[in-house]
Structures are given as C-alpha cells and as structure tokens.
DOZAVEX-602416 format. One record per residue (C-alpha): residue in one letter; x, y, z. Coordinates in Angstrom, 3 decimals. Layout:
{a,{X,Y,Z}};
...
This chain:
{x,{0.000,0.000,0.000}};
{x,{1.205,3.806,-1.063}};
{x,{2.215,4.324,2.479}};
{x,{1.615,8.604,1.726}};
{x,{-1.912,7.716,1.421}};
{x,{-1.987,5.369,4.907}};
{x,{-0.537,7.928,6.765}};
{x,{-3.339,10.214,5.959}};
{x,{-6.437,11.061,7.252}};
{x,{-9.591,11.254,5.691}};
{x,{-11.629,14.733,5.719}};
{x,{-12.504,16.053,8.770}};
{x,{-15.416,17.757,7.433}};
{x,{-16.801,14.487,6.185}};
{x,{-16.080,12.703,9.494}};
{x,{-17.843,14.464,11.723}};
{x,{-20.779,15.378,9.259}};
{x,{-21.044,11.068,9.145}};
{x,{-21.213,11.488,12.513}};
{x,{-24.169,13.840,13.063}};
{x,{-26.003,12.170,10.498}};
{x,{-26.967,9.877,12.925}};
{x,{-28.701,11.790,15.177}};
{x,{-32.668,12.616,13.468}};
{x,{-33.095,15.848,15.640}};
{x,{-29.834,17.373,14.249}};
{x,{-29.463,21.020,13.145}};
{x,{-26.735,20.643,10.255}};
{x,{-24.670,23.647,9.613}};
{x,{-21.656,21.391,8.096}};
{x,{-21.580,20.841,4.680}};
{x,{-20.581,23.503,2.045}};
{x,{-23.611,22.512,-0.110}};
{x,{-26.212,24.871,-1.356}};
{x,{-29.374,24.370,-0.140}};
{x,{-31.025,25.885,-3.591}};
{x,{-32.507,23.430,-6.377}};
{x,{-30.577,23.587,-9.672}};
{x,{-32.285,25.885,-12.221}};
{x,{-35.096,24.360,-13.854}};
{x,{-33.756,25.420,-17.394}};
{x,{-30.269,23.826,-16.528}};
{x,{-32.314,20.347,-15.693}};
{x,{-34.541,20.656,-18.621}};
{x,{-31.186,21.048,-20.904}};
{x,{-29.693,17.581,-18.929}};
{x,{-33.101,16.171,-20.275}};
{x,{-32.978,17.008,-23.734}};
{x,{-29.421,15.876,-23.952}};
{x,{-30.371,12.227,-22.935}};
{x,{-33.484,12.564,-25.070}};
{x,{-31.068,13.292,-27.977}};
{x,{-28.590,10.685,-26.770}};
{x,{-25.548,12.732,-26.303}};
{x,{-24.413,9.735,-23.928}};
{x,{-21.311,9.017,-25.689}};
{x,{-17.693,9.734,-24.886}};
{x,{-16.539,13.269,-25.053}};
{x,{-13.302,15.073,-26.138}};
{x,{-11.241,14.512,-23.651}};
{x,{-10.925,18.738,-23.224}};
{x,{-14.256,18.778,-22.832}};
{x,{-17.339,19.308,-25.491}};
{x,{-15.801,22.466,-27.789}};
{x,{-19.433,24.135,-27.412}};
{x,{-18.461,24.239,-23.064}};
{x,{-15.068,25.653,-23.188}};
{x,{-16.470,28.277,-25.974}};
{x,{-18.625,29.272,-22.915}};
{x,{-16.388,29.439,-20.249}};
{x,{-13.741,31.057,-21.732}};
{x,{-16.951,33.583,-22.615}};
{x,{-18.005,33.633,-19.044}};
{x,{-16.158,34.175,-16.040}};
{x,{-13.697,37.101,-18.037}};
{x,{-17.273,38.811,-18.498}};
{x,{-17.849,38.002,-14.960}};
{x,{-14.660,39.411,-13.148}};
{x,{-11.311,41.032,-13.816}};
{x,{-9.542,37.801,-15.970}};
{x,{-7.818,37.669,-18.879}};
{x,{-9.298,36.657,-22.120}};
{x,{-9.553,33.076,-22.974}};
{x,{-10.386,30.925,-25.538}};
{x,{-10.488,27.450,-25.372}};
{x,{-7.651,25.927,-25.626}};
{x,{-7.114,27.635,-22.400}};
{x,{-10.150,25.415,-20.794}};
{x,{-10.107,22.089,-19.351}};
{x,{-13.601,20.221,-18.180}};
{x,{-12.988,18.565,-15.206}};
{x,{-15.062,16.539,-13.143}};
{x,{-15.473,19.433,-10.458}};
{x,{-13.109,21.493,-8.634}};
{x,{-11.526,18.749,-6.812}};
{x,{-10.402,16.828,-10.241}};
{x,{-9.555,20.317,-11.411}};
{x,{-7.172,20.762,-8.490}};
{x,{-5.782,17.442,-8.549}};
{x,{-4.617,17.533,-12.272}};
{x,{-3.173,20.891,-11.622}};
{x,{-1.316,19.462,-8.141}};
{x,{-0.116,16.231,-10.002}};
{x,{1.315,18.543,-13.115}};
{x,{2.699,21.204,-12.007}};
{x,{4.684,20.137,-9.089}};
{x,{7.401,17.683,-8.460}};
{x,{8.534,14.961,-5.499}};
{x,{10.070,17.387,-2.556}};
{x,{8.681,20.549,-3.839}};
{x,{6.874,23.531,-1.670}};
{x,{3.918,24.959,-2.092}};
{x,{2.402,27.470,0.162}};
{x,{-0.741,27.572,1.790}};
{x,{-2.472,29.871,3.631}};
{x,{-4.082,28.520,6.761}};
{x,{-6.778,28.296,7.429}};
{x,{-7.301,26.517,4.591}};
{x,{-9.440,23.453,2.941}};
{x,{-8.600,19.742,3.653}};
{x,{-7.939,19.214,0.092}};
{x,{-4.939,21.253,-0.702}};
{x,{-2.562,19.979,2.116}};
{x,{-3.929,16.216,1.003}};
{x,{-2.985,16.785,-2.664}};
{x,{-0.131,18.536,-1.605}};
{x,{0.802,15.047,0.275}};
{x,{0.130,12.362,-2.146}};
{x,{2.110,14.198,-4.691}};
{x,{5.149,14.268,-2.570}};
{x,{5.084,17.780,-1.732}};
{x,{6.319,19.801,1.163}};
{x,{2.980,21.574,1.959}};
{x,{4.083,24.753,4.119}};
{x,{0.989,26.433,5.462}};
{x,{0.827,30.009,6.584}};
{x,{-1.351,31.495,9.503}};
{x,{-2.626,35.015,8.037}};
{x,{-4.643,35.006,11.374}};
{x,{-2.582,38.144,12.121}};
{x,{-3.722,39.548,8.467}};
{x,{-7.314,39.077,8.866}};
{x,{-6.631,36.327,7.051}};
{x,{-5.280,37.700,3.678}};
{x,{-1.514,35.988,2.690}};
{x,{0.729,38.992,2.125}};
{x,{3.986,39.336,0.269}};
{x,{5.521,39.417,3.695}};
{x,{4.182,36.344,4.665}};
{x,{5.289,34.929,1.911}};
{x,{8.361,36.092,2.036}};
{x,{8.721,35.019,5.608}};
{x,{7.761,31.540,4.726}};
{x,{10.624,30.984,2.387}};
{x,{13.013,33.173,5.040}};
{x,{11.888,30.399,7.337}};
{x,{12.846,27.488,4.932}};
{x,{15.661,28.472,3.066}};
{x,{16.614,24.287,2.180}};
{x,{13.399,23.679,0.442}};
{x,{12.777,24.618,-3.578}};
{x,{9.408,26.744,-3.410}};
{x,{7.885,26.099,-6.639}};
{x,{3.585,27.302,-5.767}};
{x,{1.018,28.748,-3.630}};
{x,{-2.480,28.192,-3.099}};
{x,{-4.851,31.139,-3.309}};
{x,{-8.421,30.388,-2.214}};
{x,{-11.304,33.720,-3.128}};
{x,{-12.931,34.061,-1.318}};
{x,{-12.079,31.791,1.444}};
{x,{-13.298,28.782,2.372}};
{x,{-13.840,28.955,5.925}};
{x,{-13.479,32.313,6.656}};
{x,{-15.916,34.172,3.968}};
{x,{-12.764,36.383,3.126}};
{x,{-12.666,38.235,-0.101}};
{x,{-9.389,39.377,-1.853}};
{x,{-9.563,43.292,-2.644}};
{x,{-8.230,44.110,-5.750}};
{x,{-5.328,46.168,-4.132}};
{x,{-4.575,43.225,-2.189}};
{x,{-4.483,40.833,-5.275}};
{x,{-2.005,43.924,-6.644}};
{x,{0.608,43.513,-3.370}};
{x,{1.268,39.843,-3.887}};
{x,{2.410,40.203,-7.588}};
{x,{6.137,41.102,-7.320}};
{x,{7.016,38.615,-4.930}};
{x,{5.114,35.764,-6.792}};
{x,{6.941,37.064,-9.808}};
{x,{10.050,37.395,-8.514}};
{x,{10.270,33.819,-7.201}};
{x,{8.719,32.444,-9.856}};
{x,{5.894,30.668,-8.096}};
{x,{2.914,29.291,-9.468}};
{x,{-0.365,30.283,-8.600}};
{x,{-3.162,27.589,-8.037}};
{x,{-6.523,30.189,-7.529}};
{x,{-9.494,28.393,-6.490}};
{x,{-12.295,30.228,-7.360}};
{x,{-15.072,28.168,-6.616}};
{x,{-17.259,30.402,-4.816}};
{x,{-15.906,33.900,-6.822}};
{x,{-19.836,34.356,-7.606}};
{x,{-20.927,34.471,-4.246}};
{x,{-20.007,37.987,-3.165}};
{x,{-21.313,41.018,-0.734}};
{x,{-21.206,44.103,-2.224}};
{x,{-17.997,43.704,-3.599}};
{x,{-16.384,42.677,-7.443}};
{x,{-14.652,39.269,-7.324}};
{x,{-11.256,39.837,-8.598}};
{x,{-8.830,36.866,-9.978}};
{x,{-4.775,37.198,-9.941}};
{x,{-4.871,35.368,-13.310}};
{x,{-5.507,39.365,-14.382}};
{x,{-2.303,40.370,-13.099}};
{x,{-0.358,37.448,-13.187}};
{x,{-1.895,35.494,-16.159}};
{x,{1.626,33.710,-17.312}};
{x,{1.825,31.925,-13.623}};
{x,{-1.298,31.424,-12.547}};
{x,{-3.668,28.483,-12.837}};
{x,{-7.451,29.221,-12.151}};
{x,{-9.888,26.575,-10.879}};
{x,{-13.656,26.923,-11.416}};
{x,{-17.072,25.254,-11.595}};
{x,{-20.805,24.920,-11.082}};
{x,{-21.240,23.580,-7.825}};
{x,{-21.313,26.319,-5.557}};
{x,{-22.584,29.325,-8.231}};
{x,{-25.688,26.982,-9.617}};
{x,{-26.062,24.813,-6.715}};
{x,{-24.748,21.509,-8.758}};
{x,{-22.867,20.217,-6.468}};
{x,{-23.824,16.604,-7.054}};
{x,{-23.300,17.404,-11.425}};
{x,{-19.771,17.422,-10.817}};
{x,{-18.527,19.939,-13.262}};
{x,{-15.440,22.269,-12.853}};
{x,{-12.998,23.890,-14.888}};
{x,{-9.528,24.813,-15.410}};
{x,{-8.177,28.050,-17.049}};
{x,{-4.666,29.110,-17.489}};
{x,{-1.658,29.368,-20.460}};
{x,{-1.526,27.259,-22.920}};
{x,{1.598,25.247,-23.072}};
{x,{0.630,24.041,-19.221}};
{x,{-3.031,23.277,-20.534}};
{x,{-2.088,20.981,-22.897}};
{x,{0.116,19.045,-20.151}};
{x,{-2.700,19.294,-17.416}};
{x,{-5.011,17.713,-19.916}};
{x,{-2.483,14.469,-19.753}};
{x,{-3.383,13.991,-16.127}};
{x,{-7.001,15.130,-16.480}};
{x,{-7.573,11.997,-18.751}};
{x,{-5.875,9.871,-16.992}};
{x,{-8.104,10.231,-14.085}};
{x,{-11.459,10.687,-15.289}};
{x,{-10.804,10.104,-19.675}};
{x,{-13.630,13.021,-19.666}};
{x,{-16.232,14.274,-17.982}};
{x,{-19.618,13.319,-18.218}};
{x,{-21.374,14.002,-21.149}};
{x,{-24.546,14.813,-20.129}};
{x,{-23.962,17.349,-17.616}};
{x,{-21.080,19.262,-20.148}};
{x,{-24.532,20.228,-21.863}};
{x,{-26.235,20.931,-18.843}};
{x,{-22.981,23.360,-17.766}};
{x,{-23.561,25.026,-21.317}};
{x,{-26.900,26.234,-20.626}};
{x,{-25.778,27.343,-17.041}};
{x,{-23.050,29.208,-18.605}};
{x,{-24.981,30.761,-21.558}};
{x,{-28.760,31.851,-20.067}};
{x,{-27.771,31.127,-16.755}};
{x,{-25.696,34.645,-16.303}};
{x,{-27.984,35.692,-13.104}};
{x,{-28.560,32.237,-11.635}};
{x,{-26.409,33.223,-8.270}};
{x,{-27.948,36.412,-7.634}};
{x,{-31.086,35.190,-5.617}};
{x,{-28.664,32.701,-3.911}};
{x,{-25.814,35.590,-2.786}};
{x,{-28.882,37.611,-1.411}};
{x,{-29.755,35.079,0.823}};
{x,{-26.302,33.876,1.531}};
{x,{-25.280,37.509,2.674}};
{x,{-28.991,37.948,4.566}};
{x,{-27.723,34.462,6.658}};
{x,{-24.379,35.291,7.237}};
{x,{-24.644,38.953,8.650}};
{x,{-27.345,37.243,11.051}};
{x,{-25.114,34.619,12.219}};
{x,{-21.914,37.105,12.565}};
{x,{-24.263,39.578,14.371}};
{x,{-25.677,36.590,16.689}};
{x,{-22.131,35.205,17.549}};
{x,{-20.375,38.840,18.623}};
{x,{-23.099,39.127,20.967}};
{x,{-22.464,35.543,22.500}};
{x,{-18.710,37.224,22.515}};
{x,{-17.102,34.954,19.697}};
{x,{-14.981,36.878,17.127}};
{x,{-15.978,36.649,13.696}};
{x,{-14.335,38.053,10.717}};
{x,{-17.567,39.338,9.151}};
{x,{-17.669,37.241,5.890}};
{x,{-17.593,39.007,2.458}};
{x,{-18.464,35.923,0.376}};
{x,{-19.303,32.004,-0.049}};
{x,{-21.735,31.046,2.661}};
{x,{-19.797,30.349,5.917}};
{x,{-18.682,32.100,9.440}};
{x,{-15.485,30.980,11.012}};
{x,{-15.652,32.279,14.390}};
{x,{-13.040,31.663,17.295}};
{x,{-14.714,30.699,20.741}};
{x,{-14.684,32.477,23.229}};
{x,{-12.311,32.199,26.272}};
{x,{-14.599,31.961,29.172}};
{x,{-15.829,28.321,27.332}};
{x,{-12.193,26.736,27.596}};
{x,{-13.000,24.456,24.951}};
{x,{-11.168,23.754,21.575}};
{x,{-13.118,23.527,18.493}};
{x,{-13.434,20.067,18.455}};
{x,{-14.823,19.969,22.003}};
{x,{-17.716,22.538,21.463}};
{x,{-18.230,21.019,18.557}};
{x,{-19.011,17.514,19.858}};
{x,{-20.971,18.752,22.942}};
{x,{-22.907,20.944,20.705}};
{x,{-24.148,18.236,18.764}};
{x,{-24.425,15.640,21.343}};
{x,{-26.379,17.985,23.937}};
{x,{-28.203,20.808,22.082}};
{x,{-28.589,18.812,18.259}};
{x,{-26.966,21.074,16.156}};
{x,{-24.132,20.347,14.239}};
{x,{-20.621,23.092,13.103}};
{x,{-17.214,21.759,11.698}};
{x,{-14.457,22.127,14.371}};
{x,{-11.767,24.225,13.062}};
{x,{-9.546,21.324,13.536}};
{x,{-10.437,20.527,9.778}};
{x,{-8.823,23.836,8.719}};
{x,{-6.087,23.812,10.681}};
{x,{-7.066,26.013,13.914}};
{x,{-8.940,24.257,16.317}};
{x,{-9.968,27.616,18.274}};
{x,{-12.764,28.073,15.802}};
{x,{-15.328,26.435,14.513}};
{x,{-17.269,26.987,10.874}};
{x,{-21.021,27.634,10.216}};
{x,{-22.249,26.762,6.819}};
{x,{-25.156,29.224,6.153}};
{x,{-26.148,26.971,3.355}};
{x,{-29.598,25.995,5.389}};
{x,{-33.179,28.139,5.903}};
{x,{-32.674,31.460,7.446}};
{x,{-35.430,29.600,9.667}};
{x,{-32.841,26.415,10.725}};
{x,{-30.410,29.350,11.778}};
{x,{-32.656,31.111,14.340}};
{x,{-33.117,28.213,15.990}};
{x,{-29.652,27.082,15.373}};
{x,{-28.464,30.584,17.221}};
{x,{-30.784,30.089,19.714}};
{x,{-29.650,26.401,21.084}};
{x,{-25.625,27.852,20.593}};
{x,{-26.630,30.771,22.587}};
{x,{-28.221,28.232,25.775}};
{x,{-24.729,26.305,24.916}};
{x,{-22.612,29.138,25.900}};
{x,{-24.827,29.873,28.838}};
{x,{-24.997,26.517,30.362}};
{x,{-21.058,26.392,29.785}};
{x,{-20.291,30.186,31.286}};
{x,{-21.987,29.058,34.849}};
C-alpha cells in the first residue's frame, strides 16, 4: 500500500458530518452545499441531452461548445484575462480540477504554500504528490496571505525549492474576499520567485457588495485558475469544474485530467452550457440570501462574545470561541451536537482548532433556531 496515502487522514469535514447524520433531531450547519434546487432550465437542458442521446464519450478537453462558454463567461464576470479554449479544461469538479493541476505542475520534494486556514484538500494533494505543503497562519492579516508572509515563509525554509502557492477567493472557511489592491501587493514577490499560482475560485460568484477579482488578471503567465458549477448553480452533485490558465501548461494538465477521469460526463457538459450561456444571473437570488444568513449569524455570535471576521463571500462564518468556554473547536463542537442537536465543523479541519465553521447553506429559519440552542450552549457552559 502507497504508504503517503496510509498515513493520511480522511476529511474532517466528512467525518464528523457522518457522525451527526446519525442523530434525526440534528441542526446541520456542516456541509458547504447549497441548499437551492438547480435551475429548472439547466435540468430541462440535462433532459434534452439524454433525449437526444448525447451519452457518448466526449473530447477529452471537454465538449468544444463548453469551453467556448467558459472562456466567454467568467472574463465577463470578473477582472480575468481573455480566454479561448484551448485555455479550458472540463474537469469533473473542482476537486479533479485541483488534482490535475497538483499532479502537473509540481514535483517529489517541492513547496507549495498555503495559507491557513485553509481546505482539507490542498494539504492532502499537496501530500500524495510528494510535496512539502508549508501552510501560513494570516490570522494576524485578517486572514489575507501577504507578500511578507510569503516572504517570511521561504526566510523560514531556506533548504526547500518553493515552486507554488495556493490562493483560495474568497475563502473557504473564513468568507474572506481578496480586494483588488490586495491581489495587486502579492504580484512582485510571486513574480520574482517564480511561483505558481493555483486560484481556487469556486465560490468567486458568491459575493457582498464587492467585485470578485482573480490574480490570473495580473499574473496570467503563472497562474492556474480553478472553477465550476457547484457552488454558483447549486450543482454540487453534477460534478462539473474547470480549469483556465496558459496554454503550453493546458495541454500538459489535460495528460493527467484523462488519466483520471478520460472526460467528464457528457450529459452534464450540456447541462454546464446552458448554465453558462442563459444562466448569467442564476447566483444572484442565492448571494442575497447567503449575505442575509451570514450577517445574522456574525451579528448573533459577537453578541455571544465569539470573534468573527464578518464574511464578504461564499456562505460560511469561522468564528473563534470564546475564552470563558475553555473548549477547543473540536470539544464545542461535539458537545454541541451531542447535547443541544446542532451540528458546526471544528476548526480542527482547517487547521485552527480555536474556531469552529457555520455553513449558512440551510433556511434562514434552521439558523434562528440554530443561534438560539448555541446561545443556551454558551450559557450553560459560562456558569
């Protein structure tokens, strides 16, 4: 047995949401998953295609009529260069996405940086590839990675060949969105040490008052952009994502890519092209509600004395618990559930266990209640 792969753990996030499940009374707040049906013209497309039995193999890039669109879409969307598409890649969602990019770009005993806290998956495919995965607390930066955390990082390593980061906007747990002056303030450093630039922006569509901005603008030469449907169309369970970057590393990426999956499915590639074509203001109900949620939960939480760094996108509050508990994540997490039925992620699973994260994903409805039972919590656990 690959004894990388025994050594590791399986998600956290997943764990403890297997967990919970077993309790009928419980309250989730866990999973990252929408709680929005998919857009009825983006199921009747998925229909039509099996009607017309487009059940065949694909091209391995992906249908030509898909890539067309992407490359169309997200640059209209936010500040990205102009693609066409030969610079798309049809994965079989973000998590394929990221592991062809992992498995090409990097070799055996290379760094990549990560900021922490951070998702599961990028220290895992960091891991199985062989890679030194060096992770970075921008705590201190409301979590934002800086050039001089960067530079810091290497400072702090000086025997190990830095060859990536990991930029995640916004943030997955912490709501966080990247401004575009802050996108600006990383580029000479990541130029200067010739880093690539793995930006995950799965949840780019989901943003408060604010323009999501990728570094692939600024930096389109190094960096590697990772998209898809899941989060911005609620199709999580479609599994379609994309990949988006320069040309020469497309057509190696694409090597991996179909020797994982050959290609993605073909149904859903049709599905993904009505999405991406009449589906332009498919999030915008969805962000309302996300941002209506997650203001109520922040708001709730400082008032229970938990600090929060109000979230500016996605759908999730990472708040660090309060002293007076003197419990880790892990702990309040597991009492929660056990005693008062509703279940968080310990922030254990992102790499600081003195928080925990809320999905907002669920009824504004679930969440007063939700609030409610964490609020008797923290009073039972104060006396």
């Amino acid at each position: 047995m690959n004894k990388i792969v025994s050594q590791m753990q399986s998600s956290k996030i997943r764990s403890f949401d297997e967990y919970i499940n077993q309790d009928p009374q419980m309250l989730k707040l866990t999973v990252g998953e929408p709680d929005f049906k998919v857009p009825e013209h983006i199921k009747i497309a998925a229909i039509n295609a099996i009607n017309q039995d487009k059940s065949h193999y694909s091209y391995f890039w992906g249908i030509s009529e898909l890539r067309q669109a992407v490359a169309e879409y997200y640059p209209r969307k936010f500040l990205m260069p102009n693609y066409n598409e030969q610079q798309v890649v049809c994965t079989v969602g973000a998590t394929e996405a990221l592991a062809a990019t992992f498995k090409t770009l990097f070799n055996p005993g290379e760094a990549v940086l990560i900021p922490q806290p951070a998702y599961q998956i990028y220290e895992s495919l960091a891991k199985i590839n062989q890679l030194v995965p060096v992770m970075v607390n921008t705590e201190s930066d409301d979590f934002i990675l800086t050039s001089q955390k960067i530079a810091q990082a290497i400072r702090t390593h000086p025997n190990l060949k830095f060859r990536g980061v990991v930029i995640n906007d916004p943030n997955n747990p912490t709501g966080v969105l990247y401004t575009k002056q802050q996108l600006v303030n990383l580029v000479s450093i990541l130029r200067d040490q010739q880093l690539w630039i793995i930006s995950d922006e799965i949840y780019g569509e989901l943003t408060f008052n604010q323009r999501h901005y990728s570094l692939s603008y600024f930096l389109p030469e190094q960096t590697v952009v990772i998209n898809g449907l899941s989060k911005s169309h609620a199709m999580t369970g479609w599994r379609i994502g994309f990949i988006m970057g320069p040309q020469k590393l497309m057509s190696q990426i694409v090597k991996v890519h179909q020797a994982l999956v050959t290609s993605p499915t073909s149904i859903v590639q049709y599905a993904a092209v009505e999405a991406l074509t009449h589906g332009k203001k498919d999030s915008q109900i969805m962000v309302k509600a996300y941002e209506a949620r997650s203001n109520y939960v922040t708001n709730q939480l400082i008032k229970m004395n938990f600090k929060v760094c109000r979230p500016q996108g996605a759908f999730y509050v990472f708040a660090k618990i309060p002293k007076f508990l003197n419990l880790t994540g892990s702990q309040f997490a597991l009492q929660l559930a056990d005693h008062f039925h509703v279940g968080v992620i310990p922030g254990a699973a992102f790499g600081d266990d003195r928080y925990i994260r809320i999905s907002c994903a669920t009824s504004y409805d679930q969440l007063l209640i939700a609030m409610q039972r964490i609020k008797q919590f923290c009073n039972k656990n104060k006396a």
